[in-house]
C-alpha positions in Angstrom: 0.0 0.0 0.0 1.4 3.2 -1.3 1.9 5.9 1.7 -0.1 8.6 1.6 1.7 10.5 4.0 6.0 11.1 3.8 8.3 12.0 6.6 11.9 13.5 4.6 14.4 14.0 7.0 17.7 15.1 7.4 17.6 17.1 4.1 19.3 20.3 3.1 16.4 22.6 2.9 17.3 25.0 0.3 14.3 27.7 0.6 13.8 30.9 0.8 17.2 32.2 1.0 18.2 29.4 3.5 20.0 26.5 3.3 19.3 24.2 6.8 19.1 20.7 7.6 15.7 20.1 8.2 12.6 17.8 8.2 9.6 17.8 6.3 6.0 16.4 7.4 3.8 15.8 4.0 0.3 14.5 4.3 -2.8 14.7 2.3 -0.5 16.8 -0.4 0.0 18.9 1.7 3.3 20.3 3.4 2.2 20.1 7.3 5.5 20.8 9.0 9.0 22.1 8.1 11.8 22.2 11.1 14.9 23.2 11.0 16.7 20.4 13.1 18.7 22.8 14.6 16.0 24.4 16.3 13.4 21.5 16.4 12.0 18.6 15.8 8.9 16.8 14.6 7.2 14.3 17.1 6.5 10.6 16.5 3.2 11.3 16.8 2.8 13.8 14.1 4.6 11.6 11.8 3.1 8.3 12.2 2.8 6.1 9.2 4.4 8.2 7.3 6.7 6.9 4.6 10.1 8.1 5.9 12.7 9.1 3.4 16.0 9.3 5.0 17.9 12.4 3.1 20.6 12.0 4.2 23.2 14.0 1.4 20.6 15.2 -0.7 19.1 18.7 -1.2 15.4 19.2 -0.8 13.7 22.3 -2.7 10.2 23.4 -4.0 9.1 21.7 -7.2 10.6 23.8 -10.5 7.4 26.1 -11.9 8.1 26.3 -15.9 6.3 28.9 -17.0 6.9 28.6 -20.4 6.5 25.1 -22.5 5.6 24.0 -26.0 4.3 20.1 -25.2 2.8 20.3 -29.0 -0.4 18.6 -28.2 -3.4 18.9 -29.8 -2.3 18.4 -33.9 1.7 17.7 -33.6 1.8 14.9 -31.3 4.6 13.5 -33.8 6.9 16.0 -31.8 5.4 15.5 -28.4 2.5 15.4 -26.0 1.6 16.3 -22.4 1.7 13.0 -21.2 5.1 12.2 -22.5 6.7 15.6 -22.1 5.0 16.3 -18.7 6.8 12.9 -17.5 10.0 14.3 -18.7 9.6 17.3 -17.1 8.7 15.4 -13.8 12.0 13.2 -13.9 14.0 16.8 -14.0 12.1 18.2 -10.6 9.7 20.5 -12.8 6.4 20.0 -11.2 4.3 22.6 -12.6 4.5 23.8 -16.2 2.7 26.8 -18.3 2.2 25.4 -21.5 1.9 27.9 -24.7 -0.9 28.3 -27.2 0.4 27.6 -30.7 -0.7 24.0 -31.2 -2.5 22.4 -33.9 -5.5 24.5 -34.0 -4.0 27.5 -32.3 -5.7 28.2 -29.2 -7.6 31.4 -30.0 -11.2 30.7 -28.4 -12.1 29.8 -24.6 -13.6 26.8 -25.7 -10.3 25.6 -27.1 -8.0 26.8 -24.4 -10.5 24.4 -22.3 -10.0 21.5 -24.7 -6.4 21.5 -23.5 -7.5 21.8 -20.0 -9.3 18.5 -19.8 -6.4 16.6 -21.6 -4.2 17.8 -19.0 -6.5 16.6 -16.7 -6.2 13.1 -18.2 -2.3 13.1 -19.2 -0.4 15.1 -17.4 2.1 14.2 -14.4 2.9 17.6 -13.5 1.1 20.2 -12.5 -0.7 22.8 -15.4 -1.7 25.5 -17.0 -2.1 27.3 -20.8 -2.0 30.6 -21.9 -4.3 31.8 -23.7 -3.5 32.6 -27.7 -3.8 35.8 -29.5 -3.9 37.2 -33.1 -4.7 40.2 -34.7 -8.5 39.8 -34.9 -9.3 37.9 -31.4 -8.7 40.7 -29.0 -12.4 40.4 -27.5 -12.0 36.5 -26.9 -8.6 37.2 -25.6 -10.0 39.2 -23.0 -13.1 36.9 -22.0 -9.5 35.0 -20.0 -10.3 34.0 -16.2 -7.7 35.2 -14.6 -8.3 32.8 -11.4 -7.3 29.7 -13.4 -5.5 30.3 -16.7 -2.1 31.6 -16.2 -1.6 34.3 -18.8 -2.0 35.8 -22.1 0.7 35.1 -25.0 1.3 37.7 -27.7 3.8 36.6 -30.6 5.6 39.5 -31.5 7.6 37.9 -33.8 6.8 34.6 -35.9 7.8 31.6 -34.7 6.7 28.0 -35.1 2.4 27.9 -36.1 2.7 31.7 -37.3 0.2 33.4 -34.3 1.9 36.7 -35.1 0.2 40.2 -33.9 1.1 43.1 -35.6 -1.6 44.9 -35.7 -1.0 48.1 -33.4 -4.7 48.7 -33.3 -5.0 44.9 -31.6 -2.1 45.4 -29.6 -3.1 49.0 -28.0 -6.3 47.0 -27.2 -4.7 44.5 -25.6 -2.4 45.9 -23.5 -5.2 48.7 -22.1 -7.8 46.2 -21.3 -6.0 43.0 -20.0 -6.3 42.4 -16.5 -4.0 39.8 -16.9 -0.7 38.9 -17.0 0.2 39.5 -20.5 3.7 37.2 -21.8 5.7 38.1 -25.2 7.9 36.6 -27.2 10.0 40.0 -28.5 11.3 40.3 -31.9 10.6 42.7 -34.7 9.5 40.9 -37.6 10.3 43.8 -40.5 14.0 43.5 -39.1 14.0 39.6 -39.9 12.8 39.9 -43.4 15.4 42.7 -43.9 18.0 40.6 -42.5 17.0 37.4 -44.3 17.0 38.9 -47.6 21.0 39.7 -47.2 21.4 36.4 -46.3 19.4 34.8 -49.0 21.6 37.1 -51.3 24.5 35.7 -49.5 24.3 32.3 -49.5 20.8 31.4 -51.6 19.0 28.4 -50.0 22.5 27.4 -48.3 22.1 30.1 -45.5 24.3 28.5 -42.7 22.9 27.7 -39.3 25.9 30.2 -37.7 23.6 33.2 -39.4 20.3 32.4 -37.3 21.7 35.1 -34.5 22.7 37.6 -37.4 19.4 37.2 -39.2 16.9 37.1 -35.7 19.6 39.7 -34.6 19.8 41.8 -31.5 18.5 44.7 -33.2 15.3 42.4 -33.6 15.1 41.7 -30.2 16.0 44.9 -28.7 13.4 46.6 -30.8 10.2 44.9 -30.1 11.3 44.4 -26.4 11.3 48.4 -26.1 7.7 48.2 -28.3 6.1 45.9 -25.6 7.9 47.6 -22.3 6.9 50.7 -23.5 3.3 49.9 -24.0 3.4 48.1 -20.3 4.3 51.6 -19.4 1.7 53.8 -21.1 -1.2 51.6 -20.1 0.3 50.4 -16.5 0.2 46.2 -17.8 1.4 43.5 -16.5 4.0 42.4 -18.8 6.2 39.1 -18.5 9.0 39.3 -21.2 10.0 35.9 -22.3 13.1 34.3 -23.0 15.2 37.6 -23.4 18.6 36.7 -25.7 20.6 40.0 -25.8 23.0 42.3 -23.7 21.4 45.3 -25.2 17.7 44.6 -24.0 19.4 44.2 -20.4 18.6 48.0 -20.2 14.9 47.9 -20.3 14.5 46.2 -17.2 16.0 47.1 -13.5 15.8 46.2 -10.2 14.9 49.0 -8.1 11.7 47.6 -6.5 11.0 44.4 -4.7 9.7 41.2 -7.1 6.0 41.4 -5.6 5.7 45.4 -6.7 7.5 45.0 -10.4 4.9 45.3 -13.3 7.2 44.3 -16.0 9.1 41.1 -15.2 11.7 39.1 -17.3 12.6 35.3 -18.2 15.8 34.1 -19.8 15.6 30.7 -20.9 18.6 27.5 -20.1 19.6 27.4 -23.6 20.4 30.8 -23.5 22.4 30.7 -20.2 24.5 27.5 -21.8 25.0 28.4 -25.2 26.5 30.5 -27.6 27.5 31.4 -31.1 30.8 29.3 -30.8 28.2 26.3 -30.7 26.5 26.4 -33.4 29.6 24.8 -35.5 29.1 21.9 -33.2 25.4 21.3 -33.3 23.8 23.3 -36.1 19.9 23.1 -35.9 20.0 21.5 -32.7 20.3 25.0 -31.3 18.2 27.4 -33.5 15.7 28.7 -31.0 13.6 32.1 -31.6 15.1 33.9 -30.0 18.1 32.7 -31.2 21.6 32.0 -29.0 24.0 34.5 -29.8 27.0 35.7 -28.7 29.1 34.9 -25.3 28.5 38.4 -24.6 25.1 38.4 -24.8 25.7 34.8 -22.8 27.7 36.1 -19.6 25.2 39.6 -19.8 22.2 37.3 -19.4 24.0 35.6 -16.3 24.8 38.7 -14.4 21.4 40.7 -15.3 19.9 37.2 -13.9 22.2 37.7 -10.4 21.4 41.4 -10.0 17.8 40.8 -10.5 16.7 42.6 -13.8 15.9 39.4 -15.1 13.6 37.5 -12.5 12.8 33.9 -13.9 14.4 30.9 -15.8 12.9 28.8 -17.6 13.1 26.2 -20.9 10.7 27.3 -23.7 11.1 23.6 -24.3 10.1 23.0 -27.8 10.4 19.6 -29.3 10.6 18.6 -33.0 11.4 15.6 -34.6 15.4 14.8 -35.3 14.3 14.6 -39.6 13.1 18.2 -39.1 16.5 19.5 -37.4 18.6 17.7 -39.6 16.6 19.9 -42.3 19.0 22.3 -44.0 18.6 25.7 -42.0 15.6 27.3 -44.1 13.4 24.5 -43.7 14.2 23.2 -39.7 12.0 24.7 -37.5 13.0 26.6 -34.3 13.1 25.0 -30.7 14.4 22.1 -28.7 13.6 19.7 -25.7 14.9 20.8 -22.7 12.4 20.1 -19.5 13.9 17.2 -18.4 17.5 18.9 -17.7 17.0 22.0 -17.0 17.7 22.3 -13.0 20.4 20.0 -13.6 22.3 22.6 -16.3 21.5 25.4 -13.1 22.6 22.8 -10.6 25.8 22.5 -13.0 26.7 26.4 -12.9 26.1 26.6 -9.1 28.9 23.7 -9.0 31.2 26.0 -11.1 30.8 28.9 -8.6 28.7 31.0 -11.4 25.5 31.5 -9.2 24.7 30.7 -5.6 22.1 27.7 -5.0 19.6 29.8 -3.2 19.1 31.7 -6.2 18.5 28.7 -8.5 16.0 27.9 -6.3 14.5 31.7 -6.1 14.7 31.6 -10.4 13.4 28.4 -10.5 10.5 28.0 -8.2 9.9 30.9 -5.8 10.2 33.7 -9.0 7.6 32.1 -11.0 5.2 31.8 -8.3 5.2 35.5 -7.5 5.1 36.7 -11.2 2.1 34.6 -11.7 0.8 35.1 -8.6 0.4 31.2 -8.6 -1.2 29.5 -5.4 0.3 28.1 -2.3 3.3 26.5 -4.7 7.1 27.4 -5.4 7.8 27.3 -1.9 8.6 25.1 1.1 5.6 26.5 3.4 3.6 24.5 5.8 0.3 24.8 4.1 1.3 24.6 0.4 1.2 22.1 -1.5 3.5 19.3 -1.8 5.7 19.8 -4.7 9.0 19.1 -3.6 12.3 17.9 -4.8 15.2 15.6 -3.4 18.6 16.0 -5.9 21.9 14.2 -5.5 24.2 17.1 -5.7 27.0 14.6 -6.1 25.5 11.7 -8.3 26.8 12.6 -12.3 23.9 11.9 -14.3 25.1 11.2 -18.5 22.6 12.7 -20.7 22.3 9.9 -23.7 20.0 8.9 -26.1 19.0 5.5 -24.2 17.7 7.9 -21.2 16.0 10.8 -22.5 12.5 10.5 -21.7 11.5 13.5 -24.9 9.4 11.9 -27.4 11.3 13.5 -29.9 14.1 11.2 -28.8 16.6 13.6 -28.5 18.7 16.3 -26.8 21.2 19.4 -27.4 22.8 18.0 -24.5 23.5 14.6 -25.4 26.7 13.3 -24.1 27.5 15.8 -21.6 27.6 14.8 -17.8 25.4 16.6 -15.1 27.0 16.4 -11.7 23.7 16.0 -9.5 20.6 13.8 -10.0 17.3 14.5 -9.3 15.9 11.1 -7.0 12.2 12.2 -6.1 9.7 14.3 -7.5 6.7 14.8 -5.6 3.7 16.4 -6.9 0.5 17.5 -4.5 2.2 15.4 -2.1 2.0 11.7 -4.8 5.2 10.5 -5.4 5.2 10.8 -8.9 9.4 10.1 -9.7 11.7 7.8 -7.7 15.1 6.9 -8.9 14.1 6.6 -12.8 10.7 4.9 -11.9 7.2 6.6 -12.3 3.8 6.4 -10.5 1.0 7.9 -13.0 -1.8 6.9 -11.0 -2.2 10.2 -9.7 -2.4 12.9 -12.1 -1.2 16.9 -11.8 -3.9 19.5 -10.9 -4.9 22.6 -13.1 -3.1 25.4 -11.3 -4.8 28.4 -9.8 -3.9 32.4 -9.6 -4.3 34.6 -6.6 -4.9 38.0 -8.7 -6.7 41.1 -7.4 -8.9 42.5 -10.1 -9.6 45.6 -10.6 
């Protein structure tokens, strides 16, 4: 009989700004006690029949909250689906995921964005919820969004994969007056693309090199429909979420001047972006063309400091699976994106072990950050009360990222062949132990997440 209740003890507690040897109480999903063991202690009686989990060595920190994922179902399912990728995602201590709207038919209407819901319902592992889509004649059903349970609304301003750009000014004035919601954008400034790409079709005709993605989706791009949507937030006074910034140069349109809880325009930068560069691209080709795409070590080690001094607020994958035949595709026909859920705390994990960022703030990025920007409830921290999403991770197991063990449906990884040096053990989602040492229980499933929002 499968414990419904877990006593973890003898963990290091990484949470809010602490790291302690402590014990956790978990019962009925729910986190029921924390102590610090220097301090205090949790009685027999309180724990029971718990299922006790001796953590001895291990680190213990709220499940991840990935606020931006591409899991590609409905309509591209040949790429991936929630039940598959939300498994990854599990075995890589992300418990909660916010998945984005350009599937296979674009989410556009309420009653489609609930057609996702209810496969979630039945698939998913993790935790969920989906943004609701946007294009430049569905501003009215756009703002129909409950802001209690759907996490956000998504505005391509640049094309990506399933073309949902908005362009219109009209829309996007509409949008951003209106919305009382958070409002997420993908940045980049589609009239600079085409210009760009037209130099490099002169260039090279349909033999345009992968190492030209970051010249062609260029800073310039970036930086310009970054200051289009910040400065919008600021006329109109919306809540903006800026995903997966790339660039040095868009570093100054965000600060850190007020607390997290008080900012009104937050920002996201993305693992890929954080691990690669240019200098890859040689290596791996279309295994790294992302929109935004990775550019230069610059850009690179800018990201990682505006990320320590807290203009940037949130990491995340914008994991993006597509099938191996499609990246192997030569660089005008492979599509953008890659799979990344299922390692990304262990690539943060990797740079805290290199002395590049402190562990507390991995966990802040990771788990607490989201939860604030989205205003999610009682998750992304280790609070008596919340729920039970929690992580145990073998700082000093290696883990080998190959083919044989990645759990994408794609079937592949960026990462392939490189060696983690921690391992993620158990994954606990509302409590069910969903991910134990490379073994999964789905008889539980993940729970639509909700969002504690005043309204005005």
């Amino acid at each position: 009989m499968k414990p419904i209740a877990y006593f973890i003890t003898h963990a290091q507690i990484i949470n809010e700004e602490r790291v302690f040897e402590g014990d956790v109480l978990v019962q009925d999903g729910v986190i029921r006690k924390v102590a610090d063991r220097n301090h205090e202690s949790i009685g027999a009686d309180e724990i029971g029949d718990a299922g006790i989990i001796d953590a001895e060595g291990l680190l213990l920190m709220p499940g991840v909250i990935d606020d931006q994922v591409h899991f590609r179902e409905p309509g591209l399912t040949d790429k991936a689906d929630i039940q598959s990728e939300s498994r990854a995602a599990v075995a890589g201590g992300i418990t909660s995921f916010m998945e984005m709207p350009n599937t296979s038919p674009p989410v556009l209407t309420q009653e489609l964005l609930e057609q996702k819901y209810q496969l979630a319902a039945e698939k998913s592992l993790a935790n969920f919820s989906f943004y609701m889509g946007t294009s430049n004649e569905n501003a009215e059903e756009t703002l129909r969004t409950n802001p209690r349970d759907v996490c956000g609304i998504k505005i391509f301003l640049g094309s990506s994969t399933g073309n949902m750009l908005v362009d219109n000014i009209d829309t996007l004035n509409t949008l951003f007056s209106k919305s009382r919601m958070l409002i997420a954008v993908h940045c980049e400034d589609e009239t600079t693309i085409r210009k760009n790409l037209e130099i490099f079709r002169e260039k090279y005709g349909r033999e345009i090199p992968a190492e030209a993605h970051p010249l062609i989706r260029s800073s310039e791009a970036c930086y310009k429909s970054t200051r289009l949507a910040t400065g919008l937030a600021k006329v109109y006074h919306t809540r903006l979420h800026v995903l997966h910034l790339s660039t040095a140069r868009e570093m100054s349109l965000f600060d850190n001047h007020v607390p997290l809880e008080r900012k009104k325009i937050t920002a996201e930068v993305c693992i890929h972006h954080l691990w690669f560069n240019n200098t890859d691209y040689g290596r791996l080709g279309n295994r790294i063309k992302w929109n935004p795409a990775v550019k230069t070590r610059e850009d690179q080690q800018a990201l990682l400091s505006a990320l320590l001094d807290d203009r940037i607020d949130v990491i995340a994958t914008d994991h993006a699976p597509h099938t191996l035949e499609e990246k192997n595709r030569p660089y005008l026909q492979a599509p953008s994106g890659g799979p990344m859920v299922q390692h990304a705390l262990l690539a943060m994990l990797d740079l805290w072990h290199e002395g590049r960022i402190p562990l507390e703030t991995v966990v802040r990025k990771m788990c607490h950050a989201p939860a604030v920007c989205f205003q999610v409830d009682r998750r992304g921290f280790i609070r008596e009360g919340y729920h039970a999403d929690l992580v145990l991770v073998d700082p000093a197991r290696p883990s080998r990222v190959e083919k044989s063990n990645l759990l994408y449906k794609c079937g592949w990884s960026p990462l392939e062949g490189h060696s983690f040096r921690s391992t993620v053990t158990h994954t606990f989602v509302n409590g069910h132990l969903a991910f134990h040492e490379g073994r999964f229980d789905e008889s539980v499933k993940g729970r639509r997440l909700l969002f504690n929002r005043k309204i005005n």
